[in-house]
Phi, psi and omega in degrees: 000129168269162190225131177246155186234123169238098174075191152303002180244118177300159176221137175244134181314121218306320180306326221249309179294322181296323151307320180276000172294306188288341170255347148315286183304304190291347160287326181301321193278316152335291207303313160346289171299267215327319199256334147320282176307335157288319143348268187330314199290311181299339189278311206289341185285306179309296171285343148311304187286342167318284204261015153275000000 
């Protein structure tokens, strides 16, 4: 990781927050689906027990 120093304040190198951005994101967006597709099954779950 690069680090640039201005003062008393770190600075982290751009590359570096865009990767952790980016990983950021691709978890949120997993987690996302995961929580759909559990959506989907209880609603589908719902509507089986529904239509007995």
């Amino acid at each position: 990781t690069t680090y640039i120093t201005t003062g008393k304040n770190t600075v982290i190198d751009n590359a570096f927050l865009l990767k952790e951005l980016a990983e950021v994101i691709a978890t949120l967006q997993r987690r996302g689906r995961a929580g759909h597709a559990r959506m989907l099954i209880r609603m589908t779950v719902i509507s089986c027990i529904d239509s007995t």
